[in-house]
C-alpha positions in Angstrom: 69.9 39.5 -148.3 69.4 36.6 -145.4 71.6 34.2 -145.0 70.8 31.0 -143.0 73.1 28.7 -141.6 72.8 24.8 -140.6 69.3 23.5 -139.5 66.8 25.4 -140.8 63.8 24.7 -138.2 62.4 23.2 -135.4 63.2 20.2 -134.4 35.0 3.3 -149.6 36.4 -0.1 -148.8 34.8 -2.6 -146.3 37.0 -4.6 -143.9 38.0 -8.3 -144.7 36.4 -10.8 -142.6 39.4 -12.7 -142.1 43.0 -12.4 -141.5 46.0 -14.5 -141.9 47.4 -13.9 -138.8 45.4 -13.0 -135.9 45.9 -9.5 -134.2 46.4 -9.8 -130.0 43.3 -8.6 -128.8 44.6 -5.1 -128.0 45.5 -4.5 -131.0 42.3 -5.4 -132.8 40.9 -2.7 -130.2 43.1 0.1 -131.3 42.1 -1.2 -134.8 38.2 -0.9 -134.4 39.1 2.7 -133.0 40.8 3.7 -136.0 37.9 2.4 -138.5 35.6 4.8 -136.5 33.8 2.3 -134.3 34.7 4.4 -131.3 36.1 8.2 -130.8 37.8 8.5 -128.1 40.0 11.8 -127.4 42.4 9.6 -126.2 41.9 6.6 -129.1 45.3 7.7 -131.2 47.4 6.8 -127.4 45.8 3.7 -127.1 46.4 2.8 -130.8 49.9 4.2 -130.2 50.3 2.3 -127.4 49.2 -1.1 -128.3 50.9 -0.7 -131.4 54.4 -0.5 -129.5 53.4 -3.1 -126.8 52.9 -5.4 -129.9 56.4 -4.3 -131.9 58.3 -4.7 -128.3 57.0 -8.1 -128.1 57.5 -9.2 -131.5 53.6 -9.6 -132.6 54.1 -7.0 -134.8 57.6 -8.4 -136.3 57.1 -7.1 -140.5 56.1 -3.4 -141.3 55.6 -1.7 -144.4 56.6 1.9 -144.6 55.3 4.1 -147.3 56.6 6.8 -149.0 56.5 7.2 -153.3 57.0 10.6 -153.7 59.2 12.8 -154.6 63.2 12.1 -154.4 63.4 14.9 -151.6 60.6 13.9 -150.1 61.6 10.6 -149.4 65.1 11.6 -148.0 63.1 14.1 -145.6 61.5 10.9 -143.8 65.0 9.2 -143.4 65.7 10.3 -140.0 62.2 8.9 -138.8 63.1 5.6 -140.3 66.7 5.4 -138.7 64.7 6.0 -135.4 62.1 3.5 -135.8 64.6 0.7 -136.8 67.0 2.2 -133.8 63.9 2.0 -131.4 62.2 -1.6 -133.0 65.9 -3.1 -134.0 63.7 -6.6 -134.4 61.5 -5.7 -136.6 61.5 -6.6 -140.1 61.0 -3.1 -141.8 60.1 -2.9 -146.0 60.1 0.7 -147.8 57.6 1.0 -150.6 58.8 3.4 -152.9 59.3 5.0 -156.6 61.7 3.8 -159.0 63.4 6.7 -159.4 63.9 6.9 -155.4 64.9 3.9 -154.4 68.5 4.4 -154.6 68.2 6.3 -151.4 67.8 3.1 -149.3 70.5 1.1 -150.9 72.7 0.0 -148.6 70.9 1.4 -145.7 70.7 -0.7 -142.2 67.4 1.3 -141.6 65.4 -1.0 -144.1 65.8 -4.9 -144.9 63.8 -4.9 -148.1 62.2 -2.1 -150.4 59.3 -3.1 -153.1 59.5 -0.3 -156.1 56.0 0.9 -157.1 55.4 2.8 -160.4 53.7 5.5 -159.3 52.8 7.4 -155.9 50.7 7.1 -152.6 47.4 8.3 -154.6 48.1 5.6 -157.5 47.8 3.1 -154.8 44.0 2.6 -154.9 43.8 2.2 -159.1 44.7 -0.7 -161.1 48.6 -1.3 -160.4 47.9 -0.7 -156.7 45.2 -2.9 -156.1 47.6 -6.1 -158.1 50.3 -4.9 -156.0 47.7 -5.3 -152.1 46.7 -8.4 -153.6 50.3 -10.3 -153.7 51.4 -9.1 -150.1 48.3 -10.1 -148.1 49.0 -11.7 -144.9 52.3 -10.0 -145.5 52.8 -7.4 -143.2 51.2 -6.0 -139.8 51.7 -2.8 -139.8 51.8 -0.1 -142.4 53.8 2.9 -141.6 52.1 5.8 -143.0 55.2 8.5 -143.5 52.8 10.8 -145.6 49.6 9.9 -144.1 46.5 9.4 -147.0 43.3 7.9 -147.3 44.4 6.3 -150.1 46.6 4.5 -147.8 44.1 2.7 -145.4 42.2 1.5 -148.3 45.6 -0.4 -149.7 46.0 -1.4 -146.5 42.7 -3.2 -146.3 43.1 -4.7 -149.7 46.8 -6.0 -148.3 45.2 -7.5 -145.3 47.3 -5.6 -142.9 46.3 -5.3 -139.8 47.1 -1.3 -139.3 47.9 1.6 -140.5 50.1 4.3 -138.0 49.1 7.0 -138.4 45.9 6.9 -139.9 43.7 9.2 -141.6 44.9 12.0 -144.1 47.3 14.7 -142.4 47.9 18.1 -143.8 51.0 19.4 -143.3 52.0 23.0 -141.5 54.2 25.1 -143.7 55.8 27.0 -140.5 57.4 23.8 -139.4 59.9 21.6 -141.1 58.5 18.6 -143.1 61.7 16.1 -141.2 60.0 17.4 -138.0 57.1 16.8 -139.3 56.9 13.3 -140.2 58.9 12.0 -137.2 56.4 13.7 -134.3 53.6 11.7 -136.3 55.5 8.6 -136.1 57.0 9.8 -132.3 54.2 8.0 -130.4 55.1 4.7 -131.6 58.3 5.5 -128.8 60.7 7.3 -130.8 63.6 9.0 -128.9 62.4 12.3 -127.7 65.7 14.1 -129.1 64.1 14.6 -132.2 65.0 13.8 -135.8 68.9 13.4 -137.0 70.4 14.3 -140.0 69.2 13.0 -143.5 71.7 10.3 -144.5 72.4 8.2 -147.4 75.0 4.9 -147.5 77.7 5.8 -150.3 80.6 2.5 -150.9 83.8 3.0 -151.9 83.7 1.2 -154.7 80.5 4.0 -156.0 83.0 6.8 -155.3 85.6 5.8 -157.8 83.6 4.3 -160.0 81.9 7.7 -160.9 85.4 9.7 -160.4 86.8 7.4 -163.0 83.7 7.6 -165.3 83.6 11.0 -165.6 87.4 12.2 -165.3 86.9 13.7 -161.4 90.2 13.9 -160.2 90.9 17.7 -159.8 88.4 19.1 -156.3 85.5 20.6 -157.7 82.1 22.4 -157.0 79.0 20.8 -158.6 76.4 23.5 -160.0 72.1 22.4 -160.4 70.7 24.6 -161.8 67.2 23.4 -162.8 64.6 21.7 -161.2 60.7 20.1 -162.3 59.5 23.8 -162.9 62.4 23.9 -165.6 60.4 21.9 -168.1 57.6 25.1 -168.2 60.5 27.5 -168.5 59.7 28.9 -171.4 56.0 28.1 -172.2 54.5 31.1 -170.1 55.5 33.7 -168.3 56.0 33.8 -164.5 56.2 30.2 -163.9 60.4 30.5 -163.4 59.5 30.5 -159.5 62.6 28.8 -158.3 64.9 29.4 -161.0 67.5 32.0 -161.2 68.8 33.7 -164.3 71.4 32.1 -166.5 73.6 34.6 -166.6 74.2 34.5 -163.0 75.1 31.2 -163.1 77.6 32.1 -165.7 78.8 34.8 -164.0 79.5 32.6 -161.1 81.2 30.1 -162.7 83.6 32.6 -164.5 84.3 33.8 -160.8 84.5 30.5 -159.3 87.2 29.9 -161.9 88.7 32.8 -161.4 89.1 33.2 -157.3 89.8 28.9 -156.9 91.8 25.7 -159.2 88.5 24.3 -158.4 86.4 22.7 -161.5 82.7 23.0 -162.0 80.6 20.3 -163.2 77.2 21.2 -164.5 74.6 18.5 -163.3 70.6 18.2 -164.9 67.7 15.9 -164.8 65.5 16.7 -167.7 66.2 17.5 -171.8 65.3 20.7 -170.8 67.8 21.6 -168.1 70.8 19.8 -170.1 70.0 22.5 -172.9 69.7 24.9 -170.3 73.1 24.2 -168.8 75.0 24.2 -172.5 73.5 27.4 -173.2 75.6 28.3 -170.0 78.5 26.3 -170.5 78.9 27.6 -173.7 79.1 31.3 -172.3 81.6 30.8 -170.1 85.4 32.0 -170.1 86.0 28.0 -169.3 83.5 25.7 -170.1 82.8 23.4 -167.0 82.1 19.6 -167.1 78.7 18.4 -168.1 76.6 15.6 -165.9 73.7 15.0 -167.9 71.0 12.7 -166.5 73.1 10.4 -164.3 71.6 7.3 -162.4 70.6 8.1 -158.8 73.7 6.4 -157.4 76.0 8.4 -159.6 74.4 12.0 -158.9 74.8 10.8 -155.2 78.4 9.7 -155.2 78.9 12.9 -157.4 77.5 15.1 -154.6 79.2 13.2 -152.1 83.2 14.1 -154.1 82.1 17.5 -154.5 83.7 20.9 -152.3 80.9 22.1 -152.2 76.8 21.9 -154.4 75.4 25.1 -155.2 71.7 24.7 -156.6 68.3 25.6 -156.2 65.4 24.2 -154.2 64.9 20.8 -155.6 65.7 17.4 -155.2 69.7 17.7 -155.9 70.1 20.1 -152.8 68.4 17.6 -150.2 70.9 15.1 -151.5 74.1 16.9 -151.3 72.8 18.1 -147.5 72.4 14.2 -147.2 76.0 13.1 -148.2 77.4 16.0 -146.1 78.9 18.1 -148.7 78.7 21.9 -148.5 75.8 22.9 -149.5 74.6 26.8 -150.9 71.0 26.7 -151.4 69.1 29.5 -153.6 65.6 29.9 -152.4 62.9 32.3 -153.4 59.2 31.2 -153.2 59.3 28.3 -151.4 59.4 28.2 -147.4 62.7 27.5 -145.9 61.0 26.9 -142.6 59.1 24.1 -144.3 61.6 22.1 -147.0 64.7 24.1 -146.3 68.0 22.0 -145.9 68.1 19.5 -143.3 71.8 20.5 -141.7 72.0 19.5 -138.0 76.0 19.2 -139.0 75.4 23.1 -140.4 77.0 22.0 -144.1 74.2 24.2 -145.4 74.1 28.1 -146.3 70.4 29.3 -147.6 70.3 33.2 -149.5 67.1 34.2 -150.2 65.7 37.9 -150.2 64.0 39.6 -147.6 60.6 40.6 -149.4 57.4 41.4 -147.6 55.7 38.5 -150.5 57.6 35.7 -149.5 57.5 33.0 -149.0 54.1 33.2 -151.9 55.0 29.3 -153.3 54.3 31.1 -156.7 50.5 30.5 -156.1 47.7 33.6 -156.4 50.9 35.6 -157.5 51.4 37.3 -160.5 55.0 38.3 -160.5 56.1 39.7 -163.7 59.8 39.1 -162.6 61.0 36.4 -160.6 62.0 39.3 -158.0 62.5 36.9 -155.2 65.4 35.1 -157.1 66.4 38.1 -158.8 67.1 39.6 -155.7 69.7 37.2 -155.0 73.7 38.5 -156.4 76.2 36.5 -157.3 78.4 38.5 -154.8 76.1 37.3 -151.9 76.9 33.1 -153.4 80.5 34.4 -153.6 80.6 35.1 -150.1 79.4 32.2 -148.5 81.7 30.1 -150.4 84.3 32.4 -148.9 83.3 31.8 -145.5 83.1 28.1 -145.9 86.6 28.2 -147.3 85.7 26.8 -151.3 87.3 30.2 -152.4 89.5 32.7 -151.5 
């Protein structure tokens, strides 16, 4: 068994004919080099460049920033956009997002606005997408591609905006960390060289005991996720439990939780399927924990942020704990810590996983007839890293 601690890696449409704003001449240049007019080795540090020149002097001022994805996805490019604002403090910065994401940004000084899109990056170019481009033409200057897709530039040209940074489609490495990932693309615009910070998310007071008095929170306690999107497939074939370990560790686990600490545990889910999934565990237990089912984003978050300690899978859940700075124990199995492993520069994070010659596989061209990889992981080994960060003794 491996344990990790703290930080896990290394740091077809044509052009409009006419704009609402005009560009500054060396900006239209870097444009025309990044519609294919010109290739250049050098073109992307002259677009970089021009494009910086133009945010310092406030001819860039408004810039939409893309990312409707995933809820862990989007709290991956946080640290990019806290740099950016950091390093263009006058620029007027919007986040286009998904509904069920958008909670992330509340609050937060590193965006004034956010628009909400039903849907993600690809759903851009259809129907909804092209309705959307149409009522922000002339809006914006700048698109800031976090997740960098054709689909991308083409809603870019439909919104009149002048650019898109980066541009192109970008695959991603799965041997380097997707935070690190997403800030060296944006990096030329003149971020700081330290690198990316933490993830981070803006949590009031008010949220806090709202959600402690909602759902009777007053003794310390350890919140338990046990499920994630694969969850929903769990039982319609076999082998496509990937990330998910077996019930009855989680209820052995909680039985020992209870039995080593005073601490509660309160069961969180997402989906139908994981609520059943957590009373079939709940209702083995020696003493049934609390139930979270389904809460609003701001509630799981403000949930995270009161517990001792999260102990979950890979999935959206864990990113957020890392990002409220609670005490995170991650499970992982198929998927690449390297890649989207807790973000922990603070080191609130522990990652188990197994040491097997097939990992990390991402459950593709596998045909595991056990989940072996998450298997492989004891209760004993989550035990004692809750001993060593002091949850239990």
């Amino acid at each position: 068994m491996r344990a990790t601690h703290g930080r896990t890696s290394e740091c077809g449409d044509s052009l409009d004919s006419h704009r609402t704003s005009p560009l500054p001449s060396r900006f239209r240049d870097a444009e025309l080099r990044s519609s294919g007019m010109t290739t250049p080795v050098n073109d992307k540090a002259h677009e970089a460049a021009a494009i910086r020149d133009a945010l310092d002097t406030g001819e860039i001022r408004d810039v939409l920033a893309i990312r409707a994805s995933r809820l862990g996805d989007l709290l991956m490019t946080t640290p990019t956009l806290e740099a950016f604002r950091q390093r263009f403090d006058k620029s007027r910065i919007t986040l286009l997002t998904n509904p069920y994401s958008a909670g992330i940004v509340q609050g937060s000084s590193s965006v004034d606005a956010t628009i909400v899109f039903e849907g993600r990056e690809r759903d851009l170019v259809g129907h909804r997408g092209r309705k959307l481009a149409a009522g922000l033409r002339g809006k914006y200057q700048l698109l800031l591609a976090l997740r960098p897709r054709r689909e991308l530039e083409s809603f870019a040209r439909r919104a009149d905006i002048g650019h898109v940074f980066p541009g192109g489609a970008q695959s991603e490495r799965r041997d380097r960390h997707v935070v690190t990932q997403c800030y060296e693309r944006i990096a030329p615009l003149g971020l700081p060289a330290s690198g990316p910070g933490p993830l981070r998310v803006t949590m009031s007071t008010r949220e806090l005991d709202d959600v402690r008095s909602e759902l009777g929170l007053w003794r310390p306690f350890v919140q338990i996720h046990p499920g994630c999107d694969e969850t929903m497939r769990i039982w319609l074939r076999r082998g496509v439990r990937r990330r998910v370990w077996p019930a009855e560790r989680w209820i052995e686990l909680i039985d020992t939780i209870h039995t080593r600490s005073t601490l509660e545990v309160v069961l969180t889910s997402g989906s139908a399927v994981e609520h059943r999934i957590n009373q079939h565990i709940a209702g083995r237990t020696l003493r049934r924990p609390k139930l979270a089912h389904r809460l609003p984003l701001r509630k799981l978050m403000s949930l995270s942020s009161l517990a001792r300690a999260c102990i979950t899978i890979d999935t959206g859940p864990m990113h957020l704990a890392t990002a409220v700075g609670t005490q995170l124990v991650g499970l992982y199995g198929p998927s690449p810590v390297e890649y989207t492993g807790p973000w922990a520069p603070n080191g609130q994070a522990e990652v188990l996983r197994a040491d097997l010659p097939c990992m990390p596989c991402q459950g593709k061209n596998v045909h595991c007839p056990r989940n072996v990889c998450m298997e492989e992981i004891r209760v004993h080994d989550v035990v004692a890293c809750l001993e060593r960060c002091a949850i239990v003794s």
